[in-house]
Backbone as CSV, one residue per row, in Angstrom:
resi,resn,N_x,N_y,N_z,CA_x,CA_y,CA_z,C_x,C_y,C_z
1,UNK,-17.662,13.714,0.815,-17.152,15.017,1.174,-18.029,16.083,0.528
2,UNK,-18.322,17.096,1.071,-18.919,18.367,0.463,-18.099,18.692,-0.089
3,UNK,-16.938,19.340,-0.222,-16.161,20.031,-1.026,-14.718,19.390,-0.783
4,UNK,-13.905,19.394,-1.475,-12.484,19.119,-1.918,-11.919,18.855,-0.330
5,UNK,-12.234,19.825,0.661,-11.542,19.458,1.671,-12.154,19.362,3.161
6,UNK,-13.548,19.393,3.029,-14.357,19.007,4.212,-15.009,18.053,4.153
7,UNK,-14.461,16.897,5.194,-15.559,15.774,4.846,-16.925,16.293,5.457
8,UNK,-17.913,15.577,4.873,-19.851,16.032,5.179,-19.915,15.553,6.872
9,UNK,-19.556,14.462,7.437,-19.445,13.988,8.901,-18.003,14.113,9.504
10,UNK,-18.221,14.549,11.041,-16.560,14.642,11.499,-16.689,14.518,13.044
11,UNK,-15.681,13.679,13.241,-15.673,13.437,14.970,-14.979,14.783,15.462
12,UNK,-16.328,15.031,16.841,-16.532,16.075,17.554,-14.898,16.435,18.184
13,UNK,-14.649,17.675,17.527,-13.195,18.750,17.654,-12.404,18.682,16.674
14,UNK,-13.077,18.170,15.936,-12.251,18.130,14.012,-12.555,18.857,13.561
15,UNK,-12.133,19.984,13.414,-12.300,21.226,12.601,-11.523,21.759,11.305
16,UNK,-10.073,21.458,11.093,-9.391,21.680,10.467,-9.621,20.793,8.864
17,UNK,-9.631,21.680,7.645,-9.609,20.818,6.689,-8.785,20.007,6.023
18,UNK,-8.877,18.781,5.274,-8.292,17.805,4.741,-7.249,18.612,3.684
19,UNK,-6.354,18.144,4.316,-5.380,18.574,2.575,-5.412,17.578,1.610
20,UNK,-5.154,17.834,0.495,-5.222,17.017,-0.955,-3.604,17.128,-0.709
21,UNK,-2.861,16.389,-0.808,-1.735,15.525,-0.959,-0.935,14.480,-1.544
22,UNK,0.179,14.939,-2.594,0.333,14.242,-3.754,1.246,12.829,-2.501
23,UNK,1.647,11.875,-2.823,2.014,10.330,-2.341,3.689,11.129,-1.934
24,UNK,4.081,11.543,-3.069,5.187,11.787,-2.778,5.526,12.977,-1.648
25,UNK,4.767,13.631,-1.309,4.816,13.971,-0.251,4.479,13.730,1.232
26,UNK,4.370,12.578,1.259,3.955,11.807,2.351,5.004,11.160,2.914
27,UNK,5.433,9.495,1.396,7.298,9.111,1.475,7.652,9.466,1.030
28,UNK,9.046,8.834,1.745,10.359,9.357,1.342,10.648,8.920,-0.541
29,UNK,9.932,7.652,0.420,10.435,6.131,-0.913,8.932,6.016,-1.991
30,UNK,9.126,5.781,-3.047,7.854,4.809,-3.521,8.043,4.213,-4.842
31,UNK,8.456,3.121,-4.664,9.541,2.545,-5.292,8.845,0.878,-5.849
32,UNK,9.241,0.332,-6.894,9.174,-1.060,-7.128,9.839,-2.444,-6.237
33,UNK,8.927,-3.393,-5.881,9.787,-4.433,-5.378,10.490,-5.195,-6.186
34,UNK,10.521,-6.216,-6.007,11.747,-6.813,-7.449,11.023,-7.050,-8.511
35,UNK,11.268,-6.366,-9.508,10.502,-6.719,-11.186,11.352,-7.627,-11.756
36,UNK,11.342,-9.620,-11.932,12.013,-9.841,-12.961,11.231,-10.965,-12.895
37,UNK,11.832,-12.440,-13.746,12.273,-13.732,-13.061,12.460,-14.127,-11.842
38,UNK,11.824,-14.716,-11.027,12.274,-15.268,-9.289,11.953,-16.610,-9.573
39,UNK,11.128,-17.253,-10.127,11.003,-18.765,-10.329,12.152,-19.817,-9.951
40,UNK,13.352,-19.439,-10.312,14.979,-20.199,-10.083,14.850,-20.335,-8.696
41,UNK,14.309,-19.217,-8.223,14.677,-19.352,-6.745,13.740,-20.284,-5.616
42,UNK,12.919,-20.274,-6.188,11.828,-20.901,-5.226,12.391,-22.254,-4.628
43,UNK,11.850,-22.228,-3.756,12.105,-23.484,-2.323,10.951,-23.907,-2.001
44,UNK,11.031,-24.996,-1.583,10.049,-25.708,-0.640,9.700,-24.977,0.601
45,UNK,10.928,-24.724,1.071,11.080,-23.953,2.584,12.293,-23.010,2.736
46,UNK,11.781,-21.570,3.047,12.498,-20.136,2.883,12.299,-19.378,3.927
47,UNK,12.568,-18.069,2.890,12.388,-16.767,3.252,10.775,-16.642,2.360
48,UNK,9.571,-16.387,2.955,8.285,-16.073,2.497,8.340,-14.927,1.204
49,UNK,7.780,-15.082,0.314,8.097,-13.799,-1.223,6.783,-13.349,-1.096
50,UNK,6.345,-12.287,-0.737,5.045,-11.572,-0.671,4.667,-11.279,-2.056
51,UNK,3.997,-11.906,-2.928,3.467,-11.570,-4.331,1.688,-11.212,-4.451
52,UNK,1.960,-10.336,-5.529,0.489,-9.859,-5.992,-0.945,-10.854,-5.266
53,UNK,-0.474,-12.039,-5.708,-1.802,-12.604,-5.344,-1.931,-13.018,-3.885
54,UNK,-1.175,-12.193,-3.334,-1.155,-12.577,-1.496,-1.930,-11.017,-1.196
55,UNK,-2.254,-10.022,-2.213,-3.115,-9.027,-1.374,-4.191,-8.407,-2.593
56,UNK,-5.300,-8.259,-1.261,-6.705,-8.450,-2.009,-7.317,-7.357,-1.042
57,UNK,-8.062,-6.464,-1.283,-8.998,-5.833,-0.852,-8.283,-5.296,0.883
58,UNK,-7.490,-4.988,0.419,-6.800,-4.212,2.237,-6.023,-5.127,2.513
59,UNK,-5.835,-6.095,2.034,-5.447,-7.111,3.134,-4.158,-8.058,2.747
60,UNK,-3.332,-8.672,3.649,-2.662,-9.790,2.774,-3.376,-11.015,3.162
61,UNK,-3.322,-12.149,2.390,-3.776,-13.488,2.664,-2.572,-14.054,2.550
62,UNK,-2.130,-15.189,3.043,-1.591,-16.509,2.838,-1.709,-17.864,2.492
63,UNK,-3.270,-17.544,2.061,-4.015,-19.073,1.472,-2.321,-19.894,0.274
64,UNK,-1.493,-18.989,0.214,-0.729,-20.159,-1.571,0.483,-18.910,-0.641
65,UNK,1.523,-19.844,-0.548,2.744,-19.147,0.101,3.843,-19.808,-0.914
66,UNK,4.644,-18.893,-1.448,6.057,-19.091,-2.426,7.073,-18.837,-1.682
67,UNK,8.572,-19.528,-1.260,9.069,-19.340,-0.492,10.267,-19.135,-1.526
68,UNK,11.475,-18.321,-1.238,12.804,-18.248,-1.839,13.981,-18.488,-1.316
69,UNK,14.783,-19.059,-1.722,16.159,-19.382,-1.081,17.070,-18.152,-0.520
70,UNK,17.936,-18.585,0.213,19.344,-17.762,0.916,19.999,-16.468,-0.357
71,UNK,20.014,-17.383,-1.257,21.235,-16.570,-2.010,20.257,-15.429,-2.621
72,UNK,18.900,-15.447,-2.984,18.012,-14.896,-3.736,17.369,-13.415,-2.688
73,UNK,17.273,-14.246,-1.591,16.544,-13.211,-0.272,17.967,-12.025,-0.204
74,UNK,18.972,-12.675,0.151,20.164,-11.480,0.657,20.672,-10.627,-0.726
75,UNK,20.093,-10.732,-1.970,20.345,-10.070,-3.218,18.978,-8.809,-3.024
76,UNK,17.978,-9.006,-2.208,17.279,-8.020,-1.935,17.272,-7.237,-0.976
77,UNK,18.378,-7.126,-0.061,18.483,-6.695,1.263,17.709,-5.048,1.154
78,UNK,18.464,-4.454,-0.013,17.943,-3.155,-0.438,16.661,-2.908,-0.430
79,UNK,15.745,-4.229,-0.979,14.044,-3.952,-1.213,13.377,-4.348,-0.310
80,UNK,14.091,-4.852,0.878,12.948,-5.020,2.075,11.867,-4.492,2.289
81,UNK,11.003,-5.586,2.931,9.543,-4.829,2.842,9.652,-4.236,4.666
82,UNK,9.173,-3.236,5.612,9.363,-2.625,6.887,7.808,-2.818,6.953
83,UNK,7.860,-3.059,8.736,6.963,-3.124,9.444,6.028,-1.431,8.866
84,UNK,4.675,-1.329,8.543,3.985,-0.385,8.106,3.893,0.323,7.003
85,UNK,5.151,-0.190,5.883,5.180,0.205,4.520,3.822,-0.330,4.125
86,UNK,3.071,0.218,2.929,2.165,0.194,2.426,2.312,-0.817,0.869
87,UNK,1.956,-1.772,0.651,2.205,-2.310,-0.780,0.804,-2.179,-1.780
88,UNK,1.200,-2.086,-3.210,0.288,-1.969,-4.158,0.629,-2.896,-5.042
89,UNK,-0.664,-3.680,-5.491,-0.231,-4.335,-6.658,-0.252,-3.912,-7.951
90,UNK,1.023,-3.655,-8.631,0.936,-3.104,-9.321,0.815,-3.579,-11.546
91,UNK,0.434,-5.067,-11.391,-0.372,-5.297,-12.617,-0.859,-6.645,-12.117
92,UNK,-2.350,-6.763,-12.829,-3.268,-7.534,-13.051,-4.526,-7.280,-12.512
93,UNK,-4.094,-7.301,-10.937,-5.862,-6.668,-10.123,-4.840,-5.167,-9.302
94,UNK,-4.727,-4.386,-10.341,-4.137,-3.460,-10.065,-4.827,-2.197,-8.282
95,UNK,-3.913,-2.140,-7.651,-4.715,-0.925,-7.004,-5.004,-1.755,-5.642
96,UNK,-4.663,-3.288,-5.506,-5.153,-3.363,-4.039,-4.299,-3.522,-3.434
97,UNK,-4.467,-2.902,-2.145,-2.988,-2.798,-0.895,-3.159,-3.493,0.270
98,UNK,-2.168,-3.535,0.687,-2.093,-3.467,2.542,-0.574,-3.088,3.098
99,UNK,-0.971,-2.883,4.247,-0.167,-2.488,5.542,1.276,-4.121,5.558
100,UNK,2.207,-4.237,5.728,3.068,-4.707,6.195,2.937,-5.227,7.665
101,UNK,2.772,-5.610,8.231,2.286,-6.468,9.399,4.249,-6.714,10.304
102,UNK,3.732,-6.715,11.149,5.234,-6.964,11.983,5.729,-7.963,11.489
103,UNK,5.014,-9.178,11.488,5.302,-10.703,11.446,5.909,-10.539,9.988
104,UNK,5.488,-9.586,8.976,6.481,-9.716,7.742,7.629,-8.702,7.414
105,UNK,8.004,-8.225,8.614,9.392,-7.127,8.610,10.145,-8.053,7.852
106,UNK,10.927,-7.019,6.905,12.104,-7.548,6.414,11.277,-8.607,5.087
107,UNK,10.371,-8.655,5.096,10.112,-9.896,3.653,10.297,-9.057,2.275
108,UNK,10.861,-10.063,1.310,11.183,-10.151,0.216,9.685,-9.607,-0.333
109,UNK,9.862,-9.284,-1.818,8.432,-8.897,-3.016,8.458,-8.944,-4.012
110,UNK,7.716,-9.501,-4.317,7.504,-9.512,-6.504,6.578,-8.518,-6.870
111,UNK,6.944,-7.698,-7.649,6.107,-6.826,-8.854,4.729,-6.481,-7.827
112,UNK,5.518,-5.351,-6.710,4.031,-4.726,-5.978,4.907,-3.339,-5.966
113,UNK,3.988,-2.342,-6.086,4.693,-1.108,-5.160,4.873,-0.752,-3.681
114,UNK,6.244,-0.252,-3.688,6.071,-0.364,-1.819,5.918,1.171,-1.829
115,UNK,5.788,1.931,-0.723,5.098,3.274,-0.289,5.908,3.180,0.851
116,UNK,7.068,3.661,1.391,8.023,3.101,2.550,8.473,4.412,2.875
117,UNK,8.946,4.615,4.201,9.550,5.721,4.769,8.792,7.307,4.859
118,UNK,7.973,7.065,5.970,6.974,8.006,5.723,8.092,9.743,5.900
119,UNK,7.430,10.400,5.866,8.113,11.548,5.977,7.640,12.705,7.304
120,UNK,6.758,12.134,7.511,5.769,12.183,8.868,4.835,11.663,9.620
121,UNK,4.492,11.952,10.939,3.747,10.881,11.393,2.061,10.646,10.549
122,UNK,2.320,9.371,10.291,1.121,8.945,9.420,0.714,7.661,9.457
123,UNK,-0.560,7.413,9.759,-1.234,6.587,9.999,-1.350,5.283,8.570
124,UNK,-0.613,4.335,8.560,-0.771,3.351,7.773,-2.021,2.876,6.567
125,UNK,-2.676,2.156,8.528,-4.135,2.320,8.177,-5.136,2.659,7.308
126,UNK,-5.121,4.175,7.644,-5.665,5.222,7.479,-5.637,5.471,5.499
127,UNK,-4.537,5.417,5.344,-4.203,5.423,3.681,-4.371,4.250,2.960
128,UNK,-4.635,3.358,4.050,-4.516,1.740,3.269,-6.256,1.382,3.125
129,UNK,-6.977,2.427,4.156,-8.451,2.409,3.687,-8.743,3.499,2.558
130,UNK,-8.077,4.508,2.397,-8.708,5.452,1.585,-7.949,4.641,0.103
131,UNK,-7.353,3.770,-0.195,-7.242,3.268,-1.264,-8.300,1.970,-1.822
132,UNK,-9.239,1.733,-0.724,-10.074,0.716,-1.026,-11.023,1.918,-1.435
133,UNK,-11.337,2.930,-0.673,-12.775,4.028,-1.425,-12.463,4.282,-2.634
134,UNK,-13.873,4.296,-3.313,-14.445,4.413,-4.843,-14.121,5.084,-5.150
135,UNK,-13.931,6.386,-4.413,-12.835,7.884,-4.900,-11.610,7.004,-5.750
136,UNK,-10.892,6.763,-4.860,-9.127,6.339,-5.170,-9.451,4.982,-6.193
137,UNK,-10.282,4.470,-6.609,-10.346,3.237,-7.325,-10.701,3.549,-8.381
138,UNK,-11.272,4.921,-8.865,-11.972,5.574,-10.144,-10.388,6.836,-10.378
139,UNK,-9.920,7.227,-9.466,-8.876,7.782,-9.938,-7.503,6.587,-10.199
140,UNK,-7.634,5.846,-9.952,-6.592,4.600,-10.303,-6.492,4.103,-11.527
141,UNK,-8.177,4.246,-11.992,-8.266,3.885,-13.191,-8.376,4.469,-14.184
142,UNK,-7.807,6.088,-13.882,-7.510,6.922,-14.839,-5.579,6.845,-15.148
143,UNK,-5.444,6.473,-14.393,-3.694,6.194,-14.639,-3.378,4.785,-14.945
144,UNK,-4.340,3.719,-14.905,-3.685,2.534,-15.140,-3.741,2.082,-16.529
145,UNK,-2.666,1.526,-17.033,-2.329,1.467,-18.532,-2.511,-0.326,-18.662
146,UNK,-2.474,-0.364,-20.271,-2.527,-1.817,-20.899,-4.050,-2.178,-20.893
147,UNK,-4.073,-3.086,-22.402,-5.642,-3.795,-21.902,-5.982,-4.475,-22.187
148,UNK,-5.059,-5.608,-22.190,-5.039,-7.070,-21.571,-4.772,-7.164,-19.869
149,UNK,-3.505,-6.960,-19.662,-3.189,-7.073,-18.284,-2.940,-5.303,-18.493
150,UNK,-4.107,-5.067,-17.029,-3.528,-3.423,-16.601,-2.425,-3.084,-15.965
151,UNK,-1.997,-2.209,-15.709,-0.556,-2.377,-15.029,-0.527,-0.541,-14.395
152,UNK,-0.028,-0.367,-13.778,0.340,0.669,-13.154,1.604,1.205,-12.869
153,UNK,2.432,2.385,-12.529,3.619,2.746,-12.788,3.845,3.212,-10.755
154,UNK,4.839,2.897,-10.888,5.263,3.877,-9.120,5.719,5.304,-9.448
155,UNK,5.996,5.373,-10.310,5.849,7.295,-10.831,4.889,7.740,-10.971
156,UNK,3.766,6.937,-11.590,2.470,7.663,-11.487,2.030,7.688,-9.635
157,UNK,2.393,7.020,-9.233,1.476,7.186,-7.783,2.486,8.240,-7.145
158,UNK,3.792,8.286,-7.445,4.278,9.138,-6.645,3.337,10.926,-6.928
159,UNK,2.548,10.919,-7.882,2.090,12.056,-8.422,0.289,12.404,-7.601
160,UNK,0.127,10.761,-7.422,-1.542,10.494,-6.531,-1.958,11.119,-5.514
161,UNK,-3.089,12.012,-5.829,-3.362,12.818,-4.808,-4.176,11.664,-3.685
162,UNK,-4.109,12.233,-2.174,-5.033,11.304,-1.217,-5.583,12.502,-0.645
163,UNK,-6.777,12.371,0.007,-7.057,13.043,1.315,-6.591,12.817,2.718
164,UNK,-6.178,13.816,3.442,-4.709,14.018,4.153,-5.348,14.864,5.206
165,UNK,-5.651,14.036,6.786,-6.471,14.999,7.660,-5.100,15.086,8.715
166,UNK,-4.888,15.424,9.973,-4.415,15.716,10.826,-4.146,14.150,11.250
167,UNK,-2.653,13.592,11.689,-2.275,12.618,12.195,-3.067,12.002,13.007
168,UNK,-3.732,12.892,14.058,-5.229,13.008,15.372,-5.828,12.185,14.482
169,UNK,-6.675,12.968,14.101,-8.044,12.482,13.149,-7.555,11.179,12.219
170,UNK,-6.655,10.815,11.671,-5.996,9.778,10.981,-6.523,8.264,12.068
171,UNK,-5.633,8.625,13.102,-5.737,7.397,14.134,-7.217,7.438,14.562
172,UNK,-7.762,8.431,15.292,-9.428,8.168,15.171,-10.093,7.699,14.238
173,UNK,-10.111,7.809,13.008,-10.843,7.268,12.170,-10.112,5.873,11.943
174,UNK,-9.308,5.468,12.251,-8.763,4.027,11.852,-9.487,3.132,13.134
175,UNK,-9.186,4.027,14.644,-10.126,3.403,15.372,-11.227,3.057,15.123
176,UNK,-12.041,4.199,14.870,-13.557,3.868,14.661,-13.839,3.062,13.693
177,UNK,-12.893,2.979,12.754,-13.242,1.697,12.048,-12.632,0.715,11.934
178,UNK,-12.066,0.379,12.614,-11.301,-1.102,13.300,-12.573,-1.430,14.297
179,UNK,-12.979,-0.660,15.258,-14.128,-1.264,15.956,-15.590,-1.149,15.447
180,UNK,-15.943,-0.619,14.228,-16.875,-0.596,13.949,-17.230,-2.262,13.077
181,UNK,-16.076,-2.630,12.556,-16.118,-3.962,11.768,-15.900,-4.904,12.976
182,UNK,-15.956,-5.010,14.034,-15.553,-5.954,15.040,-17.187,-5.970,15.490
C-alpha cells in the first residue's frame, strides 16, 4: 500500500479508499471455542472436533481427525462453528485461520478463536487472506503473549485493525485470487 488507505495496484473502477477497521466492528461475535479438557470425550466415531492442528496457513486439513461423543457435542450447542465464521488458532502456531466450509456447519472446537456473525456483508475469504499477509503476521506478533507456548487473547483481536475495502472489491479480489492460484 502507499499510504494507510490506498492500495499501490487496483482493479479498474476502484476508487474509493480502504478503511482501517478494528475486528470488532466487522462481528457481532469474537469469541473462544471450548477452552478446557475434551480428552473424556473422544470416540472412535462422532461428531468431528475441529482443533488447532487441523488449520495451517488459510486452510483446514484433516490429515489426524478427533472425533467426540453425543453427550459432549450437545453441551456445545452454544459454540457452534457456522458455515463462513472465520477461526484462529489461538496458542502454539498462533495466528493461522480459515473459513468454515459448509461440510463443517455446526462442528464442535478446541482452543481456536471463532470471528462469527458478521455485521455486514463481508467477504470471508477476503479477511482469511489478509491474515496470512506479513502486515497482519508482524502485527500479531505484537499482541501475542508467553514464551514458551505463545498464545493470543480474543479481546485482543476484537481490538485488530484489518484493511477493509468495499464488499465489491472484497469479492473481486478473492476472485482474482482464487483463479490466479488455479
Amino acid at each position: 500500500m502507499t499510504d494507510k488507505t490506498m492500495p499501490a495496484l487496483r482493479f479498474r473502477g476502484f476508487y474509493v479508499a480502504w478503511e482501517q477497521r478494528k475486528l470488532d466492528t466487522i462481528f457481532k461475535k469474537i469469541r473462544n471455542a471450548f477452552v478446557g479438557t475434551a480428552t473424556p470425550y473422544y470416540v472412535d466415531r462422532g461428531h468431528f472436533y475441529l482443533e488447532s492442528n487441523n488449520i495451517k496457513n488459510g486452510q483446514i486439513n484433516r490429515d489426524t481427525e478427533v472425533f467426540i461423543n453425543d453427550v459432549f457435542y450437545n453441551q456445545q450447542t452454544d459454540k457452534l462453528l457456522h458455515t463462513g465464521d472465520i477461526v484462529m488458532v489461538q496458542s502454539g502456531h498462533v495466528g493461522h485461520t480459515a473459513v468454515i466450509p459448509s461440510e463443517l456447519n455446526e462442528t464442535a472446537a478446541h482452543a481456536l478463536i471463532v470471528f462469527t456473525n458478521y455485521k455486514e456483508a463481508t467477504d470471508p475469504f477476503f479477511l482469511n487472506y489478509q491474515f496470512q499477509t506479513y502486515k497482519a503476521k508482524r502485527k500479531l506478533e505484537t499482541i501475542t503473549t508467553g514464551n514458551t507456548i505463545k498464545h493470543i487473547l480474543s479481546s485482543a483481536m476484537k481490538e485488530f485493525f484489518v484493511d477493509y475495502p468495499s464488499f465489491k472489491e472484497q469479492k473481486k479480489l478473492v476472485h482474482y485470487s482464487n483463479n490466479s492460484t488455479t
